[in-house]
N, CA, C and O of each residue as an XYZ file, in Angstrom:
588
protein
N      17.282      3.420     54.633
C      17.430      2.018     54.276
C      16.841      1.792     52.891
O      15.847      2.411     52.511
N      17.461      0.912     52.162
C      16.978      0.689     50.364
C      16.618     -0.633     50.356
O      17.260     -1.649     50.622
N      15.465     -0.452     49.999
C      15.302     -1.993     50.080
C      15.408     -2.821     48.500
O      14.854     -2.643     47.416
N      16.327     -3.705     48.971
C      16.857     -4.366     47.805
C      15.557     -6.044     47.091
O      15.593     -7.185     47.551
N      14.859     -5.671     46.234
C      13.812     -6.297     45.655
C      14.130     -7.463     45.081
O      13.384     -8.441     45.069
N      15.472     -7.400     44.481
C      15.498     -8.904     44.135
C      16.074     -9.784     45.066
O      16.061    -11.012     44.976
N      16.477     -9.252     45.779
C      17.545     -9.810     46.988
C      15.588    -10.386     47.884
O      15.681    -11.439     48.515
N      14.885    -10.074     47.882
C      13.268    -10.508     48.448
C      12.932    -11.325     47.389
O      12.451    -12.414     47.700
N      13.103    -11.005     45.867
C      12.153    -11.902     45.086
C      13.113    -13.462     45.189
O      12.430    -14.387     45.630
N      14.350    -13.781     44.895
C      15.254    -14.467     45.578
C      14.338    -15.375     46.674
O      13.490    -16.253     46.520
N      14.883    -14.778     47.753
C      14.583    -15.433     48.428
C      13.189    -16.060     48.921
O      13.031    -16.960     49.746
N      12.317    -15.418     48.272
C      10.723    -16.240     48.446
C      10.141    -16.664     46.862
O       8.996    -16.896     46.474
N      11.487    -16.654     46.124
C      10.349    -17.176     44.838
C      11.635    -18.391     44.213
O      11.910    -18.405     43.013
N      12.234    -19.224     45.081
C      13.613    -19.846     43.938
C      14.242    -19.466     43.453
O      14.395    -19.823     42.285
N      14.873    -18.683     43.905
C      16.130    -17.670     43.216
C      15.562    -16.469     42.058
O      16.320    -15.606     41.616
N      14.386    -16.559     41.736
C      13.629    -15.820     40.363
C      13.898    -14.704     40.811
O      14.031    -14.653     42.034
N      14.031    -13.756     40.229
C      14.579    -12.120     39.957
C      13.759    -11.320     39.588
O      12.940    -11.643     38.727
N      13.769    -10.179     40.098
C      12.140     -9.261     39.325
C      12.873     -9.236     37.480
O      12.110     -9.049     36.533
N      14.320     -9.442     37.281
C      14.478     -9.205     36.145
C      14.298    -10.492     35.033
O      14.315    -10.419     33.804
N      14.146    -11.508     35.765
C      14.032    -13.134     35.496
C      12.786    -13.133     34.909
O      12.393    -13.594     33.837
N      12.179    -12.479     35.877
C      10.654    -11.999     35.756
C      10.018    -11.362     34.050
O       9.061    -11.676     33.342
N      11.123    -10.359     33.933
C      10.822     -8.879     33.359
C      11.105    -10.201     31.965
O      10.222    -10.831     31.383
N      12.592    -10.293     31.752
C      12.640    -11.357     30.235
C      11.944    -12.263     30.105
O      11.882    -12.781     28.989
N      11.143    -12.804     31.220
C      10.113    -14.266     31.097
C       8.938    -13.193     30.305
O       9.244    -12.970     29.134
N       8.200    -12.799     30.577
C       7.013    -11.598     30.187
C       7.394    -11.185     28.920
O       6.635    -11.301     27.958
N       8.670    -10.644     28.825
C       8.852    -10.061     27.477
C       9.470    -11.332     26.555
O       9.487    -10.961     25.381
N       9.907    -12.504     26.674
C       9.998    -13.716     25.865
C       8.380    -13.923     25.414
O       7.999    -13.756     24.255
N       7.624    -14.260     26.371
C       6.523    -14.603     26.310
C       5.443    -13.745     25.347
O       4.583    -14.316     24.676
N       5.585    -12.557     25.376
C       4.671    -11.791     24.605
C       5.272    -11.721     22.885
O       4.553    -11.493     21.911
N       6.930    -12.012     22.851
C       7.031    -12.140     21.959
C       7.339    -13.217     20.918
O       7.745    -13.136     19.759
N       6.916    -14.575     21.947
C       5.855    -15.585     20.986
C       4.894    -15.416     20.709
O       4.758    -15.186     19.508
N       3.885    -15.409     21.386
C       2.656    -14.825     21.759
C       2.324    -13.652     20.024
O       1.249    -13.489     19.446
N       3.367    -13.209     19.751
C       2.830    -12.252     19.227
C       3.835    -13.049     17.641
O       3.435    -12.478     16.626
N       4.553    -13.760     17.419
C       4.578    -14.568     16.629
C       3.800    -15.729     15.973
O       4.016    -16.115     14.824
N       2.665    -16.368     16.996
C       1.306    -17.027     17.113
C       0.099    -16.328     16.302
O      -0.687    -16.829     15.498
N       0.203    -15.098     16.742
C      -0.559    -14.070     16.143
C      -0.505    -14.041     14.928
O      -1.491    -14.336     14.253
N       0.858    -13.619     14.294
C       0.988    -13.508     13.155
C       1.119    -14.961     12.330
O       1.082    -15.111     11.109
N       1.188    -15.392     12.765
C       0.967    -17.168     12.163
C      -0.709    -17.347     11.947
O      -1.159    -17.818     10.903
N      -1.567    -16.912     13.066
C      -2.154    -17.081     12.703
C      -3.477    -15.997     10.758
O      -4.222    -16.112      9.785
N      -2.681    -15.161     11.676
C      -3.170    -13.927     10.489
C      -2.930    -14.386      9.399
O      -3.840    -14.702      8.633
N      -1.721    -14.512      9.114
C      -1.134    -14.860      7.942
C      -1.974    -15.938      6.734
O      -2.045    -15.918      5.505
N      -2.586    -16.927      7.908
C      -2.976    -18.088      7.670
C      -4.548    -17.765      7.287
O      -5.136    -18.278      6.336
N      -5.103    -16.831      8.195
C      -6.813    -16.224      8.058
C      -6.306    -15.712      6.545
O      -6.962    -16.180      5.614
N      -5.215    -14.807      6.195
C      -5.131    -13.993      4.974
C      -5.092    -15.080      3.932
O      -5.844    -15.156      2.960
N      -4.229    -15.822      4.217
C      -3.974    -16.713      3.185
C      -5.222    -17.387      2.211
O      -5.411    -17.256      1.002
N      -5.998    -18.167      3.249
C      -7.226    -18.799      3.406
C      -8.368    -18.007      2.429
O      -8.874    -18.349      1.361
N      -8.538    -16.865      3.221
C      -9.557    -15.282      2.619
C      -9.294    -15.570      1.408
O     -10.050    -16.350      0.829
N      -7.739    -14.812      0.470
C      -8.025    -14.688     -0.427
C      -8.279    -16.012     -1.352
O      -9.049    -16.017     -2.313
N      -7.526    -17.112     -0.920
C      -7.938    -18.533     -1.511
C      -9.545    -18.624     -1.910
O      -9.976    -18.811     -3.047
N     -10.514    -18.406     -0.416
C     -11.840    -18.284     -0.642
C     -12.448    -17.561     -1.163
O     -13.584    -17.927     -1.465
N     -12.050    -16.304     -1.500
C     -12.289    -15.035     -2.427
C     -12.932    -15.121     -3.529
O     -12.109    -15.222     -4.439
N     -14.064    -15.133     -3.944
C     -15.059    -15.187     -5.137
C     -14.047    -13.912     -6.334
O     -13.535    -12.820     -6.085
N     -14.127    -14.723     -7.596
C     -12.907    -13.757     -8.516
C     -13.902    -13.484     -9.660
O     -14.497    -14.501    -10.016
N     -14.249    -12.284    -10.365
C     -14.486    -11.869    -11.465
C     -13.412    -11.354    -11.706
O     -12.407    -12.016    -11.966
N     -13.439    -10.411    -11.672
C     -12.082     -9.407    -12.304
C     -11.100     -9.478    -11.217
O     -10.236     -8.662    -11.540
N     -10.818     -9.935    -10.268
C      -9.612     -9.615     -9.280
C      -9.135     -8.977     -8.565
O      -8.152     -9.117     -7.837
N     -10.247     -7.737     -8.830
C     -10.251     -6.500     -7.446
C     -10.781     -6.713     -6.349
O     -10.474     -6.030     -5.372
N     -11.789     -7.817     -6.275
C     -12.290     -8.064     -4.552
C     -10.653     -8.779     -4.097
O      -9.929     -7.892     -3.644
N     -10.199     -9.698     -4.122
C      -9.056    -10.735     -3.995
C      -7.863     -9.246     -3.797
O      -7.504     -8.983     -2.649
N      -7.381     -8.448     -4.871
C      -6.722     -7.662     -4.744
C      -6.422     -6.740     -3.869
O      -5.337     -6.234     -3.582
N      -8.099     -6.462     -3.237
C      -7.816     -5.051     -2.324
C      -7.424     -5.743     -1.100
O      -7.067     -4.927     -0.250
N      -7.369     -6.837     -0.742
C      -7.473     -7.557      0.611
C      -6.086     -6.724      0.833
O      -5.372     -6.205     -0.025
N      -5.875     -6.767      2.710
C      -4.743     -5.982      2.718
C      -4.396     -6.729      4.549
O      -5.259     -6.705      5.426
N      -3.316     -7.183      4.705
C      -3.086     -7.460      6.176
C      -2.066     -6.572      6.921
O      -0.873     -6.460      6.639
N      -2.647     -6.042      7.788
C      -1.479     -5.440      8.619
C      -1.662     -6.092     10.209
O      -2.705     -6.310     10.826
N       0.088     -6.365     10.712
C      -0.243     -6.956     11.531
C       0.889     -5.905     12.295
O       1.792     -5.291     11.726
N       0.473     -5.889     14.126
C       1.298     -5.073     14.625
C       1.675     -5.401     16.353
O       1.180     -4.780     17.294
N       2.181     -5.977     16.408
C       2.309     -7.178     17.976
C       1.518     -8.248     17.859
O       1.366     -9.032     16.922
N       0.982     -8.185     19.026
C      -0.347     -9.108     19.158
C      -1.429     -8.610     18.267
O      -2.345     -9.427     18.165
N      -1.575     -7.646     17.674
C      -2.859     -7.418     16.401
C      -2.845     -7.206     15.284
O      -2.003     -6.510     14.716
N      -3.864     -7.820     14.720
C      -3.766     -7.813     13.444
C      -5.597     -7.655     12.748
O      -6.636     -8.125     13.213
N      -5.363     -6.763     11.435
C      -6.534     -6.492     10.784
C      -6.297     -7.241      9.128
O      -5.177     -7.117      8.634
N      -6.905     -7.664      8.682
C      -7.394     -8.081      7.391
C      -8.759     -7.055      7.042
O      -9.894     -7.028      7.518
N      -8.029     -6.179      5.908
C      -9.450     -5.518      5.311
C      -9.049     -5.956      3.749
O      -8.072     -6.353      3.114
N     -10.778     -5.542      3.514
C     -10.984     -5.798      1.884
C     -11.548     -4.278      1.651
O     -12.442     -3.724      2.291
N     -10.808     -3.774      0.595
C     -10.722     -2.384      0.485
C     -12.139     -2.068     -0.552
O     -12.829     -1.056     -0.426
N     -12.345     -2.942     -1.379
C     -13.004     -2.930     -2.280
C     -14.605     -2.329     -1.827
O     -15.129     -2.893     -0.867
N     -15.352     -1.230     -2.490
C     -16.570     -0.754     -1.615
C     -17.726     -1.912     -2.023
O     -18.821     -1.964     -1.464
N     -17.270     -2.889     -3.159
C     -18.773     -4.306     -3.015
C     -17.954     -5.489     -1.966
O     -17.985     -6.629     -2.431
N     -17.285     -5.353     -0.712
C     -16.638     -6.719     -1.008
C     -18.184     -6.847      0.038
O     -18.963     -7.519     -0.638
N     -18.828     -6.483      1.299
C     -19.404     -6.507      2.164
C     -20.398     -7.255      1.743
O     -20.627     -8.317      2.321
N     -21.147     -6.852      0.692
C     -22.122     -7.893     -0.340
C     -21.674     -8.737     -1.124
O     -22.466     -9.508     -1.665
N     -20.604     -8.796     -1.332
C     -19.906    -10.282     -1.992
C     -19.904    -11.242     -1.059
O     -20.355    -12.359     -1.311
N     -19.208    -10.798      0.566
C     -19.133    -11.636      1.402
C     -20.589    -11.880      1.986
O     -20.914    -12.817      2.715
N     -21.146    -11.178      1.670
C     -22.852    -11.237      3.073
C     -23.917    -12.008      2.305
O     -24.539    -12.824      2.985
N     -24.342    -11.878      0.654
C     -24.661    -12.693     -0.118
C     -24.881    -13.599     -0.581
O     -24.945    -13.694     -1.807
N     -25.093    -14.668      0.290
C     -25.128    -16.257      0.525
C     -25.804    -16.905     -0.663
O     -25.471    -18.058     -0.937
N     -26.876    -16.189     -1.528
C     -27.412    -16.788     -2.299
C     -26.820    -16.214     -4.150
O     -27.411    -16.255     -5.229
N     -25.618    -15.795     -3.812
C     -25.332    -15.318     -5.152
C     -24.209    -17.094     -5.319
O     -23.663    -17.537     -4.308
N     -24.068    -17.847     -6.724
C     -23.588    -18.314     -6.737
C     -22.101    -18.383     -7.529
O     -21.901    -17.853     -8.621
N     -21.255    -19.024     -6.880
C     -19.503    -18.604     -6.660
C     -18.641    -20.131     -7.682
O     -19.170    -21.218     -7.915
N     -17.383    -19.724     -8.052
C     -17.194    -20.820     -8.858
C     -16.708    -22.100     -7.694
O     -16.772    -21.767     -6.511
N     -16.443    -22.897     -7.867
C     -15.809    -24.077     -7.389
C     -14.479    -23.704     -6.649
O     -13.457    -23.396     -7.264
N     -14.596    -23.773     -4.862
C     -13.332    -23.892     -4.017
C     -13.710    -21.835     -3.556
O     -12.974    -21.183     -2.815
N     -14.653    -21.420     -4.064
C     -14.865    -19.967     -3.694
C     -16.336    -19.608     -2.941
O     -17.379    -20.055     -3.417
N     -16.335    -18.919     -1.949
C     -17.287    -18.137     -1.132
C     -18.285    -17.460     -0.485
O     -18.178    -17.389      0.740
N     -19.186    -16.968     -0.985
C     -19.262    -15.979      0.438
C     -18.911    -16.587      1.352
O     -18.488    -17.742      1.301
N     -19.062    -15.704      2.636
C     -18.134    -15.462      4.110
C     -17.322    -15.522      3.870
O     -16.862    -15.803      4.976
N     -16.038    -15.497      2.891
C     -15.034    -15.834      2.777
C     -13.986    -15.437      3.669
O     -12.961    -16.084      3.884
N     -14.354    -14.156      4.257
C     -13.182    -13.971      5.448
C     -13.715    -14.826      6.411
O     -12.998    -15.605      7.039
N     -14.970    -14.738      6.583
C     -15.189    -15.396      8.079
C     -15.041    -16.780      8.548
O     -14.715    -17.294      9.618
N     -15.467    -17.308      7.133
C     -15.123    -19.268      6.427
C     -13.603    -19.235      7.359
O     -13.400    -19.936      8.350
N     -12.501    -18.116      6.690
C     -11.161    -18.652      6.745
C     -10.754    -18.138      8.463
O      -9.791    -18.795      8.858
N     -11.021    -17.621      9.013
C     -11.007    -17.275     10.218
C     -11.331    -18.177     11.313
O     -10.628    -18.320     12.313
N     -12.633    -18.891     11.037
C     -13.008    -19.969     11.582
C     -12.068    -21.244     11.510
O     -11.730    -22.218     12.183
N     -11.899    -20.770     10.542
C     -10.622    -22.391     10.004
C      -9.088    -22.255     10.187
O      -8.208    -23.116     10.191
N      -9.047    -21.138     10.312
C      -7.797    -20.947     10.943
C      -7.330    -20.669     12.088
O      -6.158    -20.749     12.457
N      -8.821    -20.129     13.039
C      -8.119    -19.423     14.117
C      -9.055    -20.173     15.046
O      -9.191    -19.551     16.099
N      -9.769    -21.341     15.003
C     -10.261    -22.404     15.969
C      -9.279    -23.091     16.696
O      -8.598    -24.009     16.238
N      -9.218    -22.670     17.753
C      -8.526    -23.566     18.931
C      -7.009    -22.461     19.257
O      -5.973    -22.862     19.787
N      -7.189    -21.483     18.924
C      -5.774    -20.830     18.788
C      -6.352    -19.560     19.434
O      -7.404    -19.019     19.094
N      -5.353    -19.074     20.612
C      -5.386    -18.371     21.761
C      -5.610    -16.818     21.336
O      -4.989    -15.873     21.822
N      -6.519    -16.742     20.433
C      -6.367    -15.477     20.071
C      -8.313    -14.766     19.684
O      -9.274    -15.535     19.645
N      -8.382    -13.905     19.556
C     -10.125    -13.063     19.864
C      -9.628    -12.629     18.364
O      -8.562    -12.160     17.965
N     -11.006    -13.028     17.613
C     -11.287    -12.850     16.443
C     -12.575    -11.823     16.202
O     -13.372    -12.651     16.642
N     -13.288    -10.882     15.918
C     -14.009     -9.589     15.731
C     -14.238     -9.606     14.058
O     -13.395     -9.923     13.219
N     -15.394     -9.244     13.860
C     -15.762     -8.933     12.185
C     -15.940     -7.258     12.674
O     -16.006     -6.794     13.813
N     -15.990     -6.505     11.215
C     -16.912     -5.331     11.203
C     -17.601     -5.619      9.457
O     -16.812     -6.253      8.755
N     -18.692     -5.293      8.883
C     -18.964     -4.997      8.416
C     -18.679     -4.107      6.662
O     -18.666     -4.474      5.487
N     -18.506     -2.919      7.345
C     -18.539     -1.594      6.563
C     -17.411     -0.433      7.547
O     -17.598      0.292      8.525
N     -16.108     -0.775      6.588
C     -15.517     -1.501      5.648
C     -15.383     -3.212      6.100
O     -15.104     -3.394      7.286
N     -15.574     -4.521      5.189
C     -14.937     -5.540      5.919
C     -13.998     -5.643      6.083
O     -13.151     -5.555      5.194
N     -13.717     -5.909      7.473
C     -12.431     -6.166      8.036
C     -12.659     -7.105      9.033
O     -13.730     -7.519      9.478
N     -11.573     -7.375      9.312
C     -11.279     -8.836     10.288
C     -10.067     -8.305     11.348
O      -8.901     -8.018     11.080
N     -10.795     -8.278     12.689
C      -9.357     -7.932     13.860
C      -8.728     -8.799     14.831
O      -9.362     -9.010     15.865
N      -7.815     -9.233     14.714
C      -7.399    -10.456     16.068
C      -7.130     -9.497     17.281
O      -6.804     -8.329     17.068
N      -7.232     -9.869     18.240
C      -7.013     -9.012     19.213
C      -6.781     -7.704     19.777
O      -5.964     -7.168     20.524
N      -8.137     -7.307     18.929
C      -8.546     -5.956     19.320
C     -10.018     -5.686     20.114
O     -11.063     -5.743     19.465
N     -10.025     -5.453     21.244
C     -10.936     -5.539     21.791
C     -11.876     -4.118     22.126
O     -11.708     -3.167     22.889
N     -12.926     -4.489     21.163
C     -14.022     -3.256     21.142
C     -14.393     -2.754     19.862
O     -15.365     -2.035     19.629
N     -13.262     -3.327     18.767
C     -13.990     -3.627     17.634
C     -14.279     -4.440     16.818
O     -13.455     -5.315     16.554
N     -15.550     -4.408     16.157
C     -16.288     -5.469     15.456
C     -17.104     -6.100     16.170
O     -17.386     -5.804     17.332
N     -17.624     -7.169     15.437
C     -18.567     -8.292     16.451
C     -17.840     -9.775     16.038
O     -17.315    -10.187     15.003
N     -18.094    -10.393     17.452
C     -17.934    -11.996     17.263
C     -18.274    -12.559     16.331
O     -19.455    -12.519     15.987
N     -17.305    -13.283     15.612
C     -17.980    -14.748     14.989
C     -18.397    -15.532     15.575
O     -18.109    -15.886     16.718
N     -19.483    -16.095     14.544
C     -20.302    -16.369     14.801
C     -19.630    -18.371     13.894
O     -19.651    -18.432     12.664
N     -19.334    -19.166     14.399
C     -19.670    -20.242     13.556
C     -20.663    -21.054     12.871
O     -20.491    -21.959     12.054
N     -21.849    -20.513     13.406
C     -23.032    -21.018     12.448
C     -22.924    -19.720     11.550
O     -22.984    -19.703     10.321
N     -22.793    -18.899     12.189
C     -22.867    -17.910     10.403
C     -22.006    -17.947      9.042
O     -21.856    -17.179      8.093
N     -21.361    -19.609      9.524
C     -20.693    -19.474      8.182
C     -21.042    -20.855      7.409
O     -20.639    -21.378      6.370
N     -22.186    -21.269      8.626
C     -22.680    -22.858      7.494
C     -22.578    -22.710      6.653
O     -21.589    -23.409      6.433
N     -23.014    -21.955      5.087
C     -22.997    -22.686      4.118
C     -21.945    -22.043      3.486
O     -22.364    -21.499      2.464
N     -20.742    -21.868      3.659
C     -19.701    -21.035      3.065
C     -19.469    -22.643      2.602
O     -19.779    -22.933      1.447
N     -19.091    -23.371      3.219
C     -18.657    -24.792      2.037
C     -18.884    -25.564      1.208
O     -18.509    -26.644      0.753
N     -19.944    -24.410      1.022
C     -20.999    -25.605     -0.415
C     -20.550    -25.319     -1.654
O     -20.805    -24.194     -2.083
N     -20.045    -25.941     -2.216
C     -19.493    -25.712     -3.631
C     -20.854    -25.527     -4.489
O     -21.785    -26.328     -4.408
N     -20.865    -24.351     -5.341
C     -22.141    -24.231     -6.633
C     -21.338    -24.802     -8.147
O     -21.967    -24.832     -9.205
């Protein structure tokens, strides 16, 4: 005897289909993963906006790769970590420190997605779980103080 599964999902779920099922899940992940990149886009955008500029290589090395639901923002540059961590160096008008973390906060508050710092190299991960550490929103009080 074969037992026929949708002919069961049918009948105890409103006609729904394990395959009704299967395209609902896979529609879903691939908004879900359009959200994502909306939001990245928007952390990237933001970053380099906030990006403290001498010469244009911190701003330059920034780099986004996004890949389903995840996405990394790194700054390639080997000073960006003390550009960004540096709270008391002063920045021109509409620029930074925290600058990734400023734009992360501001972009990715209220939006269904896990945000992670690392350090060394800085980088920024949306939904990768196990690397980096949480933001922190008090750790970016004074990113908005214009000098």
């Amino acid at each position: 005897m074969q037992l026929d599964v949708d002919a069961i999902m049918r009948q105890f779920s409103g006609g729904v289909t394990a395959k009704d099922m299967q395209d609902k899940i896979q529609s879903d992940r691939m908004e879900y993963a359009k959200q994502v990149a909306q939001v990245a886009n928007e952390i990237f955008r933001l970053a380099k906006q906030y990006t403290p500029v001498a010469s244009g290589n911190l701003k330059n090395s920034a780099v986004l790769k996004i890949s389903g639901t995840q996405a990394t923002i790194t700054y390639n540059a080997p000073y960006a970590v003390y550009v960004h961590e540096i709270t008391t160096n002063a920045h021109k008008k509409g620029t930074y420190s925290k600058f990734l973390e400023t734009a992360a906060v501001e972009a990715g508050l209220g939006q269904e997605v896990t945000i992670t710092i690392n350090y060394n190299p800085l980088e920024l991960y949306i939904n990768q779980p196990g690397r980096g550490s949480p933001i922190s929103i008090a750790s970016t009080g004074n990113a908005f103080l214009d000098v």
